[in-house]
N, C-alpha and C positions, 0 to 999 in steps of 0.2 A: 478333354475337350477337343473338338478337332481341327481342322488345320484350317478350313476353307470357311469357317463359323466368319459369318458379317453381322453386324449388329446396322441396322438404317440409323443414320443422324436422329438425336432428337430435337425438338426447336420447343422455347419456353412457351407459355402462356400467350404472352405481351406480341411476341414474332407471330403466333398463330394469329391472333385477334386482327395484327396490321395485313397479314396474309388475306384473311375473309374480308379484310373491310369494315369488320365493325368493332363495335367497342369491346374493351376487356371486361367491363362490368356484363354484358350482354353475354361473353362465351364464359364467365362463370355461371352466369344466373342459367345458360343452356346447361351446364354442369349439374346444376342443382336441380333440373326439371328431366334430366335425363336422355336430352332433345338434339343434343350436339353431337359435335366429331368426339369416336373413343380416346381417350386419354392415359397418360401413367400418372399414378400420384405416389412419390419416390418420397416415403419418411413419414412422421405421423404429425398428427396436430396443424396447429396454425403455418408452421415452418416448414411443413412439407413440398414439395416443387413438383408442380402440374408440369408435364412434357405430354409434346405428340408430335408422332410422326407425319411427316409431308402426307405421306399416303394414304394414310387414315383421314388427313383432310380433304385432299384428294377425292378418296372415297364418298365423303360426308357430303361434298357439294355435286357432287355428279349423281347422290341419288335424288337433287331435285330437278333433274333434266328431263325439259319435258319437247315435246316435237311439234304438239301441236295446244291449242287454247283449250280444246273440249277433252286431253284431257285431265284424269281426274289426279292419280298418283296416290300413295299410302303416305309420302312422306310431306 
């Protein structure tokens, strides 16, 4: 493995949700529709722990930046 390998922070579920501002039932239910920021899902089953990087949220919310009203966006 090499020397200089960084891993980025991960932050849970609960911290992402208070991060966007909304609910956690909402950024699972984006989980389940495929609509949201990418995520890790670390273990299997019920007990498994959703993490995601800042950046990927980051990401998520800045592709709905828009500049002006007219216009339209994909996302």
């Amino acid at each position: 493995m090499p020397n200089n390998l960084t891993i980025e922070p991960f932050i849970t579920a609960m911290d992402a949700a208070e991060a966007l501002h909304i609910n956690i039932k909402t950024l699972a239910r984006y989980r389940v529709e495929g609509v949201g920021p990418r995520y890790f899902k670390l273990g299997r089953g019920r007990g498994a722990r959703v993490l995601y990087r800042l950046s990927d949220l980051v990401a998520w919310v800045e592709s709905f930046e828009r500049q002006s009203t007219s216009e339209t966006g994909t996302s």
